[in-house]
KEKE-3310 file (N, C-alpha, C; in steps of 0.2 Angstrom, whole numbers, plus 5000, padded with zeros to 4 digits):
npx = (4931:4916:4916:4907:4910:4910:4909:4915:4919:4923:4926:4935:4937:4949:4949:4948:4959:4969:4966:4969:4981:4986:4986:4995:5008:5022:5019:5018:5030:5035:5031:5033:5048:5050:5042:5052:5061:5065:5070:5079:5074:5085:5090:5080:5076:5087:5086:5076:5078:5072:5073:5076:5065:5053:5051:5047:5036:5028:5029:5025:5010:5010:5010:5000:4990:4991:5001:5015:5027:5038:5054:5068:5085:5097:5114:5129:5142:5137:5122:5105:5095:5082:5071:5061:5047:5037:5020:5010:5000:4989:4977:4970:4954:4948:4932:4925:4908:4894:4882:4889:4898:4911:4921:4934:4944:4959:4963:4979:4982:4999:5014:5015:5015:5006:5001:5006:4998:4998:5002:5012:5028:5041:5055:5070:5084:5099:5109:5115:5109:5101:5093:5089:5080:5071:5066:5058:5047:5041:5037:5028:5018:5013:5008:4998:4989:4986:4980:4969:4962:4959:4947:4937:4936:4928:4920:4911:4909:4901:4891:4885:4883:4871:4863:4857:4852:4842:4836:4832:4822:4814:4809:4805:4792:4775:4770:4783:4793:4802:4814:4815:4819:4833:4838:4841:4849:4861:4864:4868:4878:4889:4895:4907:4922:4928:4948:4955:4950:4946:4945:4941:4930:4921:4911:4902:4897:4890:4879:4873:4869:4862:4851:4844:4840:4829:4824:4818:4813:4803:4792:4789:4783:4772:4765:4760:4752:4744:4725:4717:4708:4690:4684:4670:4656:4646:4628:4630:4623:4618:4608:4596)
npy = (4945:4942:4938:4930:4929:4933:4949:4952:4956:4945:4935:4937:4942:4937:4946:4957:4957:4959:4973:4978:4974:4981:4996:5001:5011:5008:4994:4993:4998:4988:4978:4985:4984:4969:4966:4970:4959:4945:4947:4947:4949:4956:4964:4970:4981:4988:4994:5001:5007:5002:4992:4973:4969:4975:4973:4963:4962:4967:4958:4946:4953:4954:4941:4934:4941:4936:4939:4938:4927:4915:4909:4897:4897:4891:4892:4895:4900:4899:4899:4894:4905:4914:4922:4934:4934:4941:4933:4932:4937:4951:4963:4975:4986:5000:5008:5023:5030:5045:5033:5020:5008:4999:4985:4978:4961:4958:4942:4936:4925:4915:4922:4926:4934:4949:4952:4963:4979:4975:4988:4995:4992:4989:4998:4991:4987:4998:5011:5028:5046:5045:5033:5033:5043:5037:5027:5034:5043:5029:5027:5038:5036:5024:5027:5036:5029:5021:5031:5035:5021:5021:5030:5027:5016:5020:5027:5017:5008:5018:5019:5005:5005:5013:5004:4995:5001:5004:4991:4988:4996:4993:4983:4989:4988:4989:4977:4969:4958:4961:4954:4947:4955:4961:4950:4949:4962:4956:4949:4956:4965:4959:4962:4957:4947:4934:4934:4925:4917:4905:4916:4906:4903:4913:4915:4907:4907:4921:4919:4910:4918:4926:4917:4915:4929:4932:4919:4925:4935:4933:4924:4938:4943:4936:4934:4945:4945:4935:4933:4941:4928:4934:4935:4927:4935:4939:4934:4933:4920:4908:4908:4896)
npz = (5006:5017:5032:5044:5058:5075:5086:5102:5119:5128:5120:5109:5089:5075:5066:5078:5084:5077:5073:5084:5085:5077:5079:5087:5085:5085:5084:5070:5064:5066:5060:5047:5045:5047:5036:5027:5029:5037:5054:5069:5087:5094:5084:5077:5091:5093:5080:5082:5095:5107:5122:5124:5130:5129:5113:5113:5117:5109:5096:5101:5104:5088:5083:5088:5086:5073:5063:5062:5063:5068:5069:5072:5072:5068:5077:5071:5079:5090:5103:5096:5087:5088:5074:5068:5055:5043:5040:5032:5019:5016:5010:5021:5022:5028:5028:5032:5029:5031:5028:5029:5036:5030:5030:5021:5017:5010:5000:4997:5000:5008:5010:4997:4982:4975:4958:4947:4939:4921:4915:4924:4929:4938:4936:4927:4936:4941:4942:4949:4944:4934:4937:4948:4945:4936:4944:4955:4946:4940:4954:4958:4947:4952:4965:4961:4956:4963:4972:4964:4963:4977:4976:4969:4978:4986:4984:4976:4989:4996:4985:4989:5002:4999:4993:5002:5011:5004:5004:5016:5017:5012:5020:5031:5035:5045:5046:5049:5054:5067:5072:5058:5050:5058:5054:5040:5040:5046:5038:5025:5031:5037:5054:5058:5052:5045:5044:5043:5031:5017:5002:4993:4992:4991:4984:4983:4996:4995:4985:4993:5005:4996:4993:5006:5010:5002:5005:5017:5014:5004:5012:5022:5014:5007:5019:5023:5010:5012:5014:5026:5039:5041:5056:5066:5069:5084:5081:5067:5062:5053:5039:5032)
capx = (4927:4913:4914:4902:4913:4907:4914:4914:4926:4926:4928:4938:4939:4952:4947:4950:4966:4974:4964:4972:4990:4989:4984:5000:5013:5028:5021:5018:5033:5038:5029:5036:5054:5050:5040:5058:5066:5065:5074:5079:5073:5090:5092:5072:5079:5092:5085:5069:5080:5068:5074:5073:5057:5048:5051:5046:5029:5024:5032:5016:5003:5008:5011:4994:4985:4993:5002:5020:5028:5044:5056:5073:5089:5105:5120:5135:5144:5134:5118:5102:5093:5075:5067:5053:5044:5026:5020:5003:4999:4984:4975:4966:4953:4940:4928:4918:4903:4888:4877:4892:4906:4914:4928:4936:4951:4959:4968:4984:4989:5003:5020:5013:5014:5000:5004:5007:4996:5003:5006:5015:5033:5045:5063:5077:5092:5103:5115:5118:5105:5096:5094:5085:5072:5068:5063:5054:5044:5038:5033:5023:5015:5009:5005:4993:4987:4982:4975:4963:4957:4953:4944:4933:4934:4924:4913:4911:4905:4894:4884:4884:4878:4863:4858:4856:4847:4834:4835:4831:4818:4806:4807:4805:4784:4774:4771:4790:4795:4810:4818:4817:4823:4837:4844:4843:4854:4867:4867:4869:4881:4891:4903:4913:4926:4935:4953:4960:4945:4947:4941:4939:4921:4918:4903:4896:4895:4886:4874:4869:4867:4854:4847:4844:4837:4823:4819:4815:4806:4796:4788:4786:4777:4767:4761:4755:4748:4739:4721:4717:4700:4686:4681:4663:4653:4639:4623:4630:4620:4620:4598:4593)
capy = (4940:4945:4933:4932:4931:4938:4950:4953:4955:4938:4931:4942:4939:4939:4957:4963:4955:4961:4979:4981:4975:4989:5001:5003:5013:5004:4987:4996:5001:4981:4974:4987:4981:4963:4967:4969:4954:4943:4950:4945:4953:4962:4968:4977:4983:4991:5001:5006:5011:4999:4985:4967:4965:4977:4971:4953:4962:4970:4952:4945:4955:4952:4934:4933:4943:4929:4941:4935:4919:4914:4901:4894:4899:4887:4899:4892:4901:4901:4896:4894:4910:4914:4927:4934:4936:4944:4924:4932:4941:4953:4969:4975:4994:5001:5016:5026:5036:5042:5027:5014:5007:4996:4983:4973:4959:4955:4939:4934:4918:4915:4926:4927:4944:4951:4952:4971:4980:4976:4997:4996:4988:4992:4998:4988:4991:5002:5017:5034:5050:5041:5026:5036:5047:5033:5025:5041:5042:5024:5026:5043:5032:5019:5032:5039:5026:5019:5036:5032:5015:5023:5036:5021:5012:5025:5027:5008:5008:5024:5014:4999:5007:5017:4999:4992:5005:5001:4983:4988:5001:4989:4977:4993:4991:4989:4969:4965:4957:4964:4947:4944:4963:4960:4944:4952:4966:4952:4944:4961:4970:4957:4966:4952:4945:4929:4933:4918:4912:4905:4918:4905:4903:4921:4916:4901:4912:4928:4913:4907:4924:4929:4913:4917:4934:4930:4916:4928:4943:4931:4924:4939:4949:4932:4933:4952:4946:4932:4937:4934:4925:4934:4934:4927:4942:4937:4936:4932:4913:4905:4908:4891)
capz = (5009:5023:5036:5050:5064:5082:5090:5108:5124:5129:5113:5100:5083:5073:5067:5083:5087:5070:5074:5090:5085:5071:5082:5089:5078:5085:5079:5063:5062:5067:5053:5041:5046:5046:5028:5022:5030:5043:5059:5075:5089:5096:5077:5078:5098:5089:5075:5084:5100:5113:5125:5120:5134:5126:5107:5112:5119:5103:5095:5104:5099:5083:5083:5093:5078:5065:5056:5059:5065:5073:5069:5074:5067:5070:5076:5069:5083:5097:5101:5090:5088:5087:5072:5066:5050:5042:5038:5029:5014:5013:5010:5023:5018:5031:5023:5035:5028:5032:5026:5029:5039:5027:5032:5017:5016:5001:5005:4994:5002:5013:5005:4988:4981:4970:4951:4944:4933:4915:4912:4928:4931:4942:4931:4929:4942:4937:4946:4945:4945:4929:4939:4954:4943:4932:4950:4954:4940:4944:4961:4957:4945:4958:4970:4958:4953:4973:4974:4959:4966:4982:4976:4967:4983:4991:4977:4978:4997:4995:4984:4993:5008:4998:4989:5008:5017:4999:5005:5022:5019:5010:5026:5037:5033:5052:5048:5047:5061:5069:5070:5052:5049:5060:5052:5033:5039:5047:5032:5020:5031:5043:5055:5059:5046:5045:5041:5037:5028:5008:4998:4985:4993:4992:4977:4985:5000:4993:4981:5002:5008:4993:4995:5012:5011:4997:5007:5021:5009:4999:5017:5024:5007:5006:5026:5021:5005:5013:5016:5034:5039:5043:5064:5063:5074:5086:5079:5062:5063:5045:5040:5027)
cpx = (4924:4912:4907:4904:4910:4913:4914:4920:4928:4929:4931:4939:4945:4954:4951:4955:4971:4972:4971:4980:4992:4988:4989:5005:5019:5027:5018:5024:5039:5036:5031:5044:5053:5047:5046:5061:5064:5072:5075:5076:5077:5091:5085:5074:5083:5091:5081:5072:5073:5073:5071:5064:5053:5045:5047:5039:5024:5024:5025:5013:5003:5008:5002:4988:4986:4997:5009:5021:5036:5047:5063:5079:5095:5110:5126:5141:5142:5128:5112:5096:5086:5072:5062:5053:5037:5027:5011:5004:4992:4982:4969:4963:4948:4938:4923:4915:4896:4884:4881:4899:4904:4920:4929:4943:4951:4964:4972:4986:4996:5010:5019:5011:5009:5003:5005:5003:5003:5005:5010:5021:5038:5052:5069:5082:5094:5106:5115:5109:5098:5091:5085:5077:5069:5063:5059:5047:5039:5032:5028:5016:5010:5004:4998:4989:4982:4977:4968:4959:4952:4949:4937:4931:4930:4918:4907:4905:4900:4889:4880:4878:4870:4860:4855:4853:4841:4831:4830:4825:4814:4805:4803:4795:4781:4774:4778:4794:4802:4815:4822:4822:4831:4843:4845:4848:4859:4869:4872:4875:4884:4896:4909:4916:4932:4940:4954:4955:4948:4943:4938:4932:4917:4910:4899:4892:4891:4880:4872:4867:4861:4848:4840:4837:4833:4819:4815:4808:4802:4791:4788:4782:4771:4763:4757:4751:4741:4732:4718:4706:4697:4683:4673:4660:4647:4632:4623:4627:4619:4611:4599:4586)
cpy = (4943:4939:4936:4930:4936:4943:4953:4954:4949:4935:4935:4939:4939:4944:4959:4961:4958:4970:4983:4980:4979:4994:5003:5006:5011:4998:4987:4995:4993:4978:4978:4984:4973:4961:4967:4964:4951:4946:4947:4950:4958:4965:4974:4981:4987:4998:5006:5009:5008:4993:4979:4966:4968:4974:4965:4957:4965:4964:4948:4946:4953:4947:4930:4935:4937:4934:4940:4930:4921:4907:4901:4896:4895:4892:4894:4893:4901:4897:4897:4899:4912:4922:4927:4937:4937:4936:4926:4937:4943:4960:4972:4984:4994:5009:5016:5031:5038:5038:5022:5016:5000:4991:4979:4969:4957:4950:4937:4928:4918:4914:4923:4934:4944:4951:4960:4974:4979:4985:5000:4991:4991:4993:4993:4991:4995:5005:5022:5038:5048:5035:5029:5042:5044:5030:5030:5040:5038:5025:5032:5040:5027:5023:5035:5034:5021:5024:5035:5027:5016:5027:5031:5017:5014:5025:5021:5009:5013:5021:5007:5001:5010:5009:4994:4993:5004:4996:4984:4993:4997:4982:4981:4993:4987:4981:4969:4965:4957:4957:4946:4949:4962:4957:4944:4956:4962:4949:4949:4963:4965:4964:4962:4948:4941:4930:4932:4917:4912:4908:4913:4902:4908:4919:4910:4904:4918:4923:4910:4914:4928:4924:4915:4924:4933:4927:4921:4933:4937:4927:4930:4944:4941:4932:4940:4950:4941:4934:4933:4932:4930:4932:4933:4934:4936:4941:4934:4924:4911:4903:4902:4894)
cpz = (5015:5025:5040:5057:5070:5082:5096:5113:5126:5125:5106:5094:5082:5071:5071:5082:5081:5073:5079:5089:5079:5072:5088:5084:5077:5083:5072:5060:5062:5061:5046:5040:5044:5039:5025:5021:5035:5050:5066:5082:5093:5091:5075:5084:5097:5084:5078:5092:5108:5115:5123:5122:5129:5119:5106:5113:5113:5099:5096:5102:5093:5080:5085:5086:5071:5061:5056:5065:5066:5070:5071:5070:5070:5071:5075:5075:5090:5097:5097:5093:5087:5081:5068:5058:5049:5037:5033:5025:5012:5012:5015:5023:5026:5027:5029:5030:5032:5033:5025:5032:5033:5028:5026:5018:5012:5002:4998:4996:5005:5009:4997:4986:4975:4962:4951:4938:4927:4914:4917:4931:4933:4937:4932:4932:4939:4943:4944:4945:4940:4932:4944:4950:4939:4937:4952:4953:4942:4950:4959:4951:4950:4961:4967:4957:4961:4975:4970:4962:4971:4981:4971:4973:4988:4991:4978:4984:4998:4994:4986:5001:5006:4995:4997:5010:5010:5003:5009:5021:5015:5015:5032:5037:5042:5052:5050:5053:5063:5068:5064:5048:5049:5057:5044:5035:5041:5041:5027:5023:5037:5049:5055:5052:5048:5042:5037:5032:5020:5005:4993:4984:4993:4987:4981:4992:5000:4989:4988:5002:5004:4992:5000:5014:5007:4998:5014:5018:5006:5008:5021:5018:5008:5014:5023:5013:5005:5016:5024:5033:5045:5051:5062:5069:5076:5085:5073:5061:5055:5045:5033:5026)
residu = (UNK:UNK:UNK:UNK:UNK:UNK:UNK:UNK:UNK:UNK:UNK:UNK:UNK:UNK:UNK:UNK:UNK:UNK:UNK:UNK:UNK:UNK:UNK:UNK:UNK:UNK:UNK:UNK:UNK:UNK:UNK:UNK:UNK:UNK:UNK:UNK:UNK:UNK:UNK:UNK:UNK:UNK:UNK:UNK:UNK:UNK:UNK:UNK:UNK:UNK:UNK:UNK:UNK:UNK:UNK:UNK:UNK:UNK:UNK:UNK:UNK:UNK:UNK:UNK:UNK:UNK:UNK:UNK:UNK:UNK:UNK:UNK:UNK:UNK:UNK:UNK:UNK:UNK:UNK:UNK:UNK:UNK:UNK:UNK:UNK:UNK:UNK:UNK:UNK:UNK:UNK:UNK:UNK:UNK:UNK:UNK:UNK:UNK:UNK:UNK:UNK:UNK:UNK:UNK:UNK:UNK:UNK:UNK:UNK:UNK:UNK:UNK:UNK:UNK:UNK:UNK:UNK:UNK:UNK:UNK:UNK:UNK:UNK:UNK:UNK:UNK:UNK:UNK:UNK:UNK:UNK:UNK:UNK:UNK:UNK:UNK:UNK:UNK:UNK:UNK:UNK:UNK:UNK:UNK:UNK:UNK:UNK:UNK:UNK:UNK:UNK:UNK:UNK:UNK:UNK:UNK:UNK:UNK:UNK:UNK:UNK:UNK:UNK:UNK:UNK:UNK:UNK:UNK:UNK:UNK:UNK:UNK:UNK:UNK:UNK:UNK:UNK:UNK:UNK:UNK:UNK:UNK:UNK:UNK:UNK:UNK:UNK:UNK:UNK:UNK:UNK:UNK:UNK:UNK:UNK:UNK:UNK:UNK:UNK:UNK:UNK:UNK:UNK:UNK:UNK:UNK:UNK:UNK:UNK:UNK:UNK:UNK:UNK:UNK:UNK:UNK:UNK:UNK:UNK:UNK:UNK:UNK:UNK:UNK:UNK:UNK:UNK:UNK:UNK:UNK:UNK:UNK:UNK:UNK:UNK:UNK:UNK:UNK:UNK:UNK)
# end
């Protein structure tokens, strides 16, 4: 889904604020642990080898970004304890090229896991040396198979970027007023990207945005196709 989301210092998007809490490696390395399970945060303090203060401070950023949540846990023996879990499910790519920064999110819904290609399912449990290279096998599967997509995902965005600068290069003519220019590329290429937003508007949203940009090209090809009026010249006086 391409939002149109700003983004600025004053006013960060979402974007940023997810950018900047995954741009540290220790709360990577927070959201891979909480990826497994929910945690407390003396039990993250512990593996990671950090003080609680700090833990709570990456805790924050990540909380702040939306990407886990905090809830309440009754202590049977003591008192009632506070941990944390990843409360969102999504995919997020970026693809630099020459002719394109690309940012895409794939959003899942909130702890709802993807389906599995059908030619790829994970083994049944098992034990023992069999157990472990049938599990193997699996994941060398997956891996190849991640590797393929992106190697499509690339592809994808290449062409993406060369079908835009077309777009864009039938506007670039000297009429085409920077403006109009402008607000075709905001539309084709936002940067900014609503998160949360419900993909399940992604089509009514691209059916606006061609709307949009059609309605700009067909007024400004019809301004250059309209023929302009004649200056009278002096002298030209109308002889009966």
């Amino acid at each position: 889904m391409r939002g149109r989301t700003g983004m600025s210092a004053e006013n960060p998007s979402e974007m940023d604020k997810v950018f900047k809490a995954l741009g540290h490696m220790t709360r990577r390395r927070i959201l891979q642990l909480l990826a497994e399970s929910p945690k407390y945060p003396y039990e993250l303090g512990k593996i990671l080898d950090l003080n609680r203060r700090v833990v709570l401070k990456h805790l924050e950023a990540l909380e702040e970004a939306g990407l886990v949540d905090r809830e309440l846990a009754e202590g049977s023996l003591g008192p009632d304890r506070v941990y944390y879990k990843v409360n969102v499910s999504f995919g997020l790519s970026t693809t630099v090229l020459p002719n394109t920064f690309l940012v895409r999110v794939a959003r899942l819904g909130e702890l709802e896991g993807a389906p599995a290609p059908t030619d790829l399912e994970a083994p049944k449990a098992g034990v023992g040396v069999k157990a472990m290279r049938s599990l193997l096998t699996e994941l060398e599967r997956v891996n190849r198979r991640l590797e393929e997509l992106d190697r499509d995902r690339i592809g994808l965005a290449s062409l993406r970027g060369q079908l835009i600068n077309q777009i864009e290069s039938m506007m670039r003519e000297p009429e085409s007023a920077q403006r109009d220019f402008e607000r075709v590329r905001a539309l084709l290429d936002p940067v900014g990207i609503d998160m949360w937003e419900d993909e399940s508007d992604d089509l009514q949203l691209w059916s606006k945005t061609v709307r949009e940009i059609l309605s700009v090209f067909e007024n400004m090809a019809g301004e250059k196709e309209r023929p302009r009026k004649k200056m009278p010249m002096k002298g030209d006086e109308h002889i009966e």
